[in-house]
ChimeraX commands (.cxc) that place a marker at each C-alpha (Angstrom):
marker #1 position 113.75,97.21,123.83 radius 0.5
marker #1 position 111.28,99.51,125.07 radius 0.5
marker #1 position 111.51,101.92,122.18 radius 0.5
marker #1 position 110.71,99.17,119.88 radius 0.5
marker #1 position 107.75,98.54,121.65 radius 0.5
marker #1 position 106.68,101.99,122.12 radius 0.5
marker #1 position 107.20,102.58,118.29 radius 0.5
marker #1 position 105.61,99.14,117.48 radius 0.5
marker #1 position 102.64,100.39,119.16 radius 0.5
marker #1 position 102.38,104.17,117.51 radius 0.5
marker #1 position 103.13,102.57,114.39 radius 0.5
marker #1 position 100.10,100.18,114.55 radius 0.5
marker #1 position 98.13,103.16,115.98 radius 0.5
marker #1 position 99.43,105.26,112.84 radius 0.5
marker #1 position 98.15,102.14,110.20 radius 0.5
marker #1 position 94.89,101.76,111.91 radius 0.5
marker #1 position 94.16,105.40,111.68 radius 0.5
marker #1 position 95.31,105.93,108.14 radius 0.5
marker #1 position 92.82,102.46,107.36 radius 0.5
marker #1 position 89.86,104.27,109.23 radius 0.5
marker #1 position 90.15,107.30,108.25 radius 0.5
marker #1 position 89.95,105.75,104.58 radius 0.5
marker #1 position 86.59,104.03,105.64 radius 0.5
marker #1 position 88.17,100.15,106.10 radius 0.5
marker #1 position 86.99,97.81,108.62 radius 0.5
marker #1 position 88.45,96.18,111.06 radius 0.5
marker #1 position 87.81,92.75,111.52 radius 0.5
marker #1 position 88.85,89.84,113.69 radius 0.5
marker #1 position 88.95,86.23,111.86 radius 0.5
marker #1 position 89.25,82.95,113.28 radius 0.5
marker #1 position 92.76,81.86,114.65 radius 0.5
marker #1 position 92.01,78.40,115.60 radius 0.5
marker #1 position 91.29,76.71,111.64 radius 0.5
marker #1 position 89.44,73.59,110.99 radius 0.5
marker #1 position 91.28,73.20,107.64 radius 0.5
marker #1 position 94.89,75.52,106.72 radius 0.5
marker #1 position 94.54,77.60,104.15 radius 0.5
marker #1 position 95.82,80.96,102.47 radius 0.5
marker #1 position 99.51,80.28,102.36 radius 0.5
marker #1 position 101.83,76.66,101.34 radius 0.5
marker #1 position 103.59,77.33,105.32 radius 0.5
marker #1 position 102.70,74.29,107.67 radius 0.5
marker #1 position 100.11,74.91,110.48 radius 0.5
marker #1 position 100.58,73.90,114.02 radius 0.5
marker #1 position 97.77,71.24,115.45 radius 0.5
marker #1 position 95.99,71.26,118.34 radius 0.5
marker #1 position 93.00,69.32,120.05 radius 0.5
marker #1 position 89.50,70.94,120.55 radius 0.5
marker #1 position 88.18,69.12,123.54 radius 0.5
marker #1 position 85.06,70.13,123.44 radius 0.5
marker #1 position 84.73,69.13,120.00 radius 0.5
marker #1 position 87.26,66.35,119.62 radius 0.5
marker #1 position 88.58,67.57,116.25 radius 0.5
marker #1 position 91.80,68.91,115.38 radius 0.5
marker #1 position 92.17,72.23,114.86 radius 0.5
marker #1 position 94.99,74.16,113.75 radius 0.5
marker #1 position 96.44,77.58,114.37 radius 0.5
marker #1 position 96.12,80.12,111.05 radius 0.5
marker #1 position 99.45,80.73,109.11 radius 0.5
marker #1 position 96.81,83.06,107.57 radius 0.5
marker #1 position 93.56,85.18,107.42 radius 0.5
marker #1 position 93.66,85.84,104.05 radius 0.5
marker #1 position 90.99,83.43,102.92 radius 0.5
marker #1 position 88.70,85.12,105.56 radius 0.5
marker #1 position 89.06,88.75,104.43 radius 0.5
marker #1 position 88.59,87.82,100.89 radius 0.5
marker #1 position 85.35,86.38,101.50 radius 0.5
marker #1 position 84.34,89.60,103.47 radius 0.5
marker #1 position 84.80,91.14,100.26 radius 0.5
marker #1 position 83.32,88.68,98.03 radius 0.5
marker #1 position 80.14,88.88,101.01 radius 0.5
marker #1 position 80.15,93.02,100.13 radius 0.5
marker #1 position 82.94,94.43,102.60 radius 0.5
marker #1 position 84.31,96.82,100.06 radius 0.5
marker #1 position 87.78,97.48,102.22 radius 0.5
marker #1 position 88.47,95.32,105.12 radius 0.5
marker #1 position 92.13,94.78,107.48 radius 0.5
marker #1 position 93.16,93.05,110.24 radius 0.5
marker #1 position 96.31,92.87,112.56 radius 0.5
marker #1 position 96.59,89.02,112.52 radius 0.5
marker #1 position 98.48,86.61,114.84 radius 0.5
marker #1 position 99.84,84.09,112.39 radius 0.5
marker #1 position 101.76,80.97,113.51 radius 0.5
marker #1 position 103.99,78.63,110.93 radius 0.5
marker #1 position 105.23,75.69,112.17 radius 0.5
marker #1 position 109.03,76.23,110.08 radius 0.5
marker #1 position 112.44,77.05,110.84 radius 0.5
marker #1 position 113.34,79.18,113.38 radius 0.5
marker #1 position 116.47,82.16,112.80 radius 0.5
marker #1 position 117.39,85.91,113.02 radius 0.5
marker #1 position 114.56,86.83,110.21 radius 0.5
marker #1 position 112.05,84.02,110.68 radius 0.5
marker #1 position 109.86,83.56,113.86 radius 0.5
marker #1 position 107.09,81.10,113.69 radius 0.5
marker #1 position 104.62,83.39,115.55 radius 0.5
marker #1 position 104.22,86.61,113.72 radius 0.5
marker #1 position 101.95,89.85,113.33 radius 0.5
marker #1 position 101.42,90.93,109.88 radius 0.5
marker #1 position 98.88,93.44,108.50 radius 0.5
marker #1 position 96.55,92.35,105.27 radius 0.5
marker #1 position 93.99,94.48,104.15 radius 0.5
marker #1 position 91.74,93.66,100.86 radius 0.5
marker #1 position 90.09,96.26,99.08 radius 0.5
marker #1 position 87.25,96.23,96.05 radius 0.5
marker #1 position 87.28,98.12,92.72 radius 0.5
marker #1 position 90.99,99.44,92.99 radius 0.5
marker #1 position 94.27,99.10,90.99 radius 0.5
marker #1 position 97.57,98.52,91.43 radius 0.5
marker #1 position 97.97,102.68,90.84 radius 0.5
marker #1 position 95.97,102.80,93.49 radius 0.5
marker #1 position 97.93,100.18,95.67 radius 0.5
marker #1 position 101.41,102.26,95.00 radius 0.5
marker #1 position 99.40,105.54,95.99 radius 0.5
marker #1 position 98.21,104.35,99.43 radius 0.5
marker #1 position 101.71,102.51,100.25 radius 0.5
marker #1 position 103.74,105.47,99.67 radius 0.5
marker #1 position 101.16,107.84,101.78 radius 0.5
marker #1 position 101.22,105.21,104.32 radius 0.5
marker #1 position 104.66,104.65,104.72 radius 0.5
marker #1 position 104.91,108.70,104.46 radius 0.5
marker #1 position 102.95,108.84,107.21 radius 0.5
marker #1 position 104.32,106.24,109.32 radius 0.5
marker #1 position 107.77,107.37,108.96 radius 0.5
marker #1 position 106.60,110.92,110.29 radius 0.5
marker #1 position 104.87,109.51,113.26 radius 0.5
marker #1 position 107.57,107.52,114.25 radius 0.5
marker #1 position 110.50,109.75,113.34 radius 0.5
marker #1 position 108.81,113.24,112.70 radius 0.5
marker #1 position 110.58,113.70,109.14 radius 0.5
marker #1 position 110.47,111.99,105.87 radius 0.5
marker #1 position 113.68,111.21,106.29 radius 0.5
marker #1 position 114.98,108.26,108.08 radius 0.5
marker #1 position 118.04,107.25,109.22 radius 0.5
marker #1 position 119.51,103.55,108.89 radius 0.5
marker #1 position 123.01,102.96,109.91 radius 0.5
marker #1 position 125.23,105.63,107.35 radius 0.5
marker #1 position 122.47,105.96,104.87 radius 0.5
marker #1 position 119.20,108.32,105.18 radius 0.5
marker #1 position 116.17,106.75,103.33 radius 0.5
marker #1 position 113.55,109.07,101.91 radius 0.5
marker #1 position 109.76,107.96,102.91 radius 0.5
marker #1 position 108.46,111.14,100.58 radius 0.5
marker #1 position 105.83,110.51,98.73 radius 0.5
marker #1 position 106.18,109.89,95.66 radius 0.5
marker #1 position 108.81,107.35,95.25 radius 0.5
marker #1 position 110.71,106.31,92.48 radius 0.5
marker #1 position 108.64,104.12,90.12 radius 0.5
marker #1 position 110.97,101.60,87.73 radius 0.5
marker #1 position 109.13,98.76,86.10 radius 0.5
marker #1 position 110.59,95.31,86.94 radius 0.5
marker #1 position 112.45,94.54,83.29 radius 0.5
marker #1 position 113.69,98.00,83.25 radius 0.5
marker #1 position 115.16,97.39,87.28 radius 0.5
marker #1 position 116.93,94.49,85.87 radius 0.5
marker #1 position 118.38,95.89,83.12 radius 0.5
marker #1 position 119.88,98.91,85.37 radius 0.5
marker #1 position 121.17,95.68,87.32 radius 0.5
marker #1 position 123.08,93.83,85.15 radius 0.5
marker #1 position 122.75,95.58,81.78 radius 0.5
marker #1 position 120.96,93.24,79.90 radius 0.5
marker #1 position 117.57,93.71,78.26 radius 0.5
marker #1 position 116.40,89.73,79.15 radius 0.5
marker #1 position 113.97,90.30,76.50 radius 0.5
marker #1 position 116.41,90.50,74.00 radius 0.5
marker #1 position 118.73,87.38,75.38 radius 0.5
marker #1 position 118.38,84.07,75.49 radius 0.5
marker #1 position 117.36,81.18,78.42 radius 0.5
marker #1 position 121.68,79.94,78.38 radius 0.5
marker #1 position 122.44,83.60,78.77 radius 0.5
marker #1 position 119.83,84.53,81.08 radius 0.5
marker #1 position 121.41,81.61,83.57 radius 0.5
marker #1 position 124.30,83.09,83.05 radius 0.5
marker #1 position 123.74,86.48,84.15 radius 0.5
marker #1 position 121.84,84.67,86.98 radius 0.5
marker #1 position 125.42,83.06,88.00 radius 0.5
marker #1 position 127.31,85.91,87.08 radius 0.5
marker #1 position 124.67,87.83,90.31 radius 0.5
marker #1 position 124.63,84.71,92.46 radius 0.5
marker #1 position 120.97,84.29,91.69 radius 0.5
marker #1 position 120.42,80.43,92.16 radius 0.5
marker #1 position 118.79,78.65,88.95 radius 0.5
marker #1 position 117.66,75.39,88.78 radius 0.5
marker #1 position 117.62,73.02,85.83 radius 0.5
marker link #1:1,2 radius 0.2
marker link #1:2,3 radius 0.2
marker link #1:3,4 radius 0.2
marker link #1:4,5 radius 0.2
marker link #1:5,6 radius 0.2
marker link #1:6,7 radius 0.2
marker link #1:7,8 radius 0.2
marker link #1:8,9 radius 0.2
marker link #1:9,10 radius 0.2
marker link #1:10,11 radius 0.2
marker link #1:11,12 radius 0.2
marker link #1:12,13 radius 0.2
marker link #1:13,14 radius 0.2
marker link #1:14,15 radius 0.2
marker link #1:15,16 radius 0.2
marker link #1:16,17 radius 0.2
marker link #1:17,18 radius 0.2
marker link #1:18,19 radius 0.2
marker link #1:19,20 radius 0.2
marker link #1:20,21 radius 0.2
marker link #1:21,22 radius 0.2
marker link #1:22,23 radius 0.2
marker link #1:23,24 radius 0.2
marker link #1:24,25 radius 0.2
marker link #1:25,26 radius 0.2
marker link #1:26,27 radius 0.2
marker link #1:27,28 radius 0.2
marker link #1:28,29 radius 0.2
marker link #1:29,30 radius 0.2
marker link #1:30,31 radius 0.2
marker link #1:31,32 radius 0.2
marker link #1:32,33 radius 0.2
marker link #1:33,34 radius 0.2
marker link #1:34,35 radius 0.2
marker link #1:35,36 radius 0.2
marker link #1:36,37 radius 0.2
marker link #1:37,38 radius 0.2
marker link #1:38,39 radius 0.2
marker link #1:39,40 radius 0.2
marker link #1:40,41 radius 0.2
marker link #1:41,42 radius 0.2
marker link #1:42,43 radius 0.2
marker link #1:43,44 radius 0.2
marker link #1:44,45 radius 0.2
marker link #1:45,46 radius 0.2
marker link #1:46,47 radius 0.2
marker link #1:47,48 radius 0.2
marker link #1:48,49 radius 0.2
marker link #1:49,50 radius 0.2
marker link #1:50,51 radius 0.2
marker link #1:51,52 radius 0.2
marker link #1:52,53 radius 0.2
marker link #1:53,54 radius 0.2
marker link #1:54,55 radius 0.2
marker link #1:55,56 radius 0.2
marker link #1:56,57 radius 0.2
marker link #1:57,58 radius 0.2
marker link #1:58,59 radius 0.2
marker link #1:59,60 radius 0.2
marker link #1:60,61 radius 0.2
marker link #1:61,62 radius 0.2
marker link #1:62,63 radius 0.2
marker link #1:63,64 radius 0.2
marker link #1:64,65 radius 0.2
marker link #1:65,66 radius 0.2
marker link #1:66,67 radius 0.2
marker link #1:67,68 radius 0.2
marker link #1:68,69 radius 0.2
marker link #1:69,70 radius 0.2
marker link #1:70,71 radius 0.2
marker link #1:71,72 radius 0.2
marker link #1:72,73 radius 0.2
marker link #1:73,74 radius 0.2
marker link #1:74,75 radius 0.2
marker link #1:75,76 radius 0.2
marker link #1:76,77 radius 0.2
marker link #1:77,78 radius 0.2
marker link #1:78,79 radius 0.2
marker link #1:79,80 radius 0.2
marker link #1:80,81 radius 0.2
marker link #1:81,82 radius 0.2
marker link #1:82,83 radius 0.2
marker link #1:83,84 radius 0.2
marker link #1:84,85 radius 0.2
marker link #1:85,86 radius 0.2
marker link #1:86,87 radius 0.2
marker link #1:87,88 radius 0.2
marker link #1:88,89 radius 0.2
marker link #1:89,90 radius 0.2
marker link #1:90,91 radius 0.2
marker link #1:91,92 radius 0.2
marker link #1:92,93 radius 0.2
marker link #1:93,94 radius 0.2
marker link #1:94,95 radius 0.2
marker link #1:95,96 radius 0.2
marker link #1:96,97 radius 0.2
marker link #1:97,98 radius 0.2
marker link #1:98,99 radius 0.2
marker link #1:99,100 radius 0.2
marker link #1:100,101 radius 0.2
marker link #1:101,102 radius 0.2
marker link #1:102,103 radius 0.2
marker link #1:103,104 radius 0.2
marker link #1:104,105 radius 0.2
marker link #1:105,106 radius 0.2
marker link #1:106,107 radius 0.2
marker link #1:107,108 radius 0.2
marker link #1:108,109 radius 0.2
marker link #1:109,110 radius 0.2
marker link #1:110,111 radius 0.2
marker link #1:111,112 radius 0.2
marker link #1:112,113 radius 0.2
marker link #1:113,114 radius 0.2
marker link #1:114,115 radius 0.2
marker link #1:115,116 radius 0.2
marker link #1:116,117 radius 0.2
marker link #1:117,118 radius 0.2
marker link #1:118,119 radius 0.2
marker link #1:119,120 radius 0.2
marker link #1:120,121 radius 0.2
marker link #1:121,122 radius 0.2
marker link #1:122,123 radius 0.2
marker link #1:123,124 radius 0.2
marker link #1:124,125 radius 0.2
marker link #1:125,126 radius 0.2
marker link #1:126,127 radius 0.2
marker link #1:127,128 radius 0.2
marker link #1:128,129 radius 0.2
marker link #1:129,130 radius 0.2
marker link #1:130,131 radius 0.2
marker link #1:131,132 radius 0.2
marker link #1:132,133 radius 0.2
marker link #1:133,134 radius 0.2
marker link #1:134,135 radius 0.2
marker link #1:135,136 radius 0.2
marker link #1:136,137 radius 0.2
marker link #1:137,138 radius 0.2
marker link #1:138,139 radius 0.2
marker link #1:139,140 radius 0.2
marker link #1:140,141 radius 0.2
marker link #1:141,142 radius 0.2
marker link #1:142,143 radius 0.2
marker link #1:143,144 radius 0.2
marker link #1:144,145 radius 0.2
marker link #1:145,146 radius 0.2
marker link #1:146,147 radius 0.2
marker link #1:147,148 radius 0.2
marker link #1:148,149 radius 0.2
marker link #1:149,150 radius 0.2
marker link #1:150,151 radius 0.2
marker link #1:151,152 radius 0.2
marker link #1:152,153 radius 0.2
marker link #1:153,154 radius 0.2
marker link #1:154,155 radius 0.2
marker link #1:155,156 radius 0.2
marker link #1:156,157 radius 0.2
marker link #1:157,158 radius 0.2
marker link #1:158,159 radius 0.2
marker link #1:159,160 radius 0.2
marker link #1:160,161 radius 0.2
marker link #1:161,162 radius 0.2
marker link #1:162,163 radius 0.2
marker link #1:163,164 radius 0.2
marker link #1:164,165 radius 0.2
marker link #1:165,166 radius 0.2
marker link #1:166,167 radius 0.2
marker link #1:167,168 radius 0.2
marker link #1:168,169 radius 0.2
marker link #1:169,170 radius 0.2
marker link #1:170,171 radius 0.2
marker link #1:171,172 radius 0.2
marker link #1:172,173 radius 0.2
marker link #1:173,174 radius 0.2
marker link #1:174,175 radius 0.2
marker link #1:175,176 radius 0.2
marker link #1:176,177 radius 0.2
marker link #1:177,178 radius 0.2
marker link #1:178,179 radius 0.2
marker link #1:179,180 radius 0.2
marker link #1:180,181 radius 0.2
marker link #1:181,182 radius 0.2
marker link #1:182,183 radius 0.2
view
């Protein structure tokens, strides 16, 4: 336990460098909300006293940072308590950390390129290699990584061009992988 705090804490240390030293701003937004908004989760309520109004606790500060941007922030992020009010099980806590970071005038080339030289970096902070184990496998954080476009990943996947198929065969490759398909 005390590991994964110490590592939860270079990590974030390692990210907020990396965002700095690229120029991005950190900013704080609102966590108490007078109206939800930037995700479909449900909030949890609360009372302003004060105020007597209902507030509600984000499930996200997107909305926020986007208007920094659309007010002339060319590249903000923030660490971000978030809190949905959902299930509860080994992956899902309703109280969560999550980085989000919006940037102007950039790509999604440019997204891939600063993802891979972040997680680069944070996997050499953490573990001082590239190369990380997990359980009996070693993954590779080396920049760069393999790129595959989405149709060609699903082709590798189940060896069917789904361009060239149709909807009745699609579903069932779908069944044939356990993918769930509604009507």
């Amino acid at each position: 336990v005390k590991d994964t705090f110490l590592k939860r804490s270079k990590m974030i240390n390692c990210i907020r460098e990396y965002l700095n030293n690229l120029h991005a701003l950190e900013v704080d937004t609102p966590v108490l909300q007078s109206i939800p908004g930037g995700a479909t989760a449900r909030p949890f309520t609360t009372h302003h006293n004060a105020l007597d109004v209902p507030f509600y606790l984000r499930i996200a500060n997107e909305l926020y940072l986007k208007r920094l941007i659309v007010g002339g922030f060319d590249f903000v992020y923030e660490f971000s308590r978030n809190f949905r009010n959902e299930g509860i099980d080994r992956t899902h806590n309703p109280e969560f950390t999550v980085l989000e970071f919006y940037v102007a005038y950039k790509d999604y080339f440019w997204m891939m390129n600063f993802t891979e030289k972040l997680m680069e970096k944070i996997a050499v902070a953490l573990h001082g290699s590239t190369e990380v184990p997990f359980g009996d496998k070693t993954i590779s954080f080396k920049a760069p990584f393999k790129r595959i476009g989405i149709m060609d990943a699903i082709q590798q996947a189940t060896g069917a061009d789904v361009n060239a198929i149709s909807e009745d065969d699609l579903r069932a490759i779908c069944k044939k992988h356990h993918v769930e398909v509604d009507n």
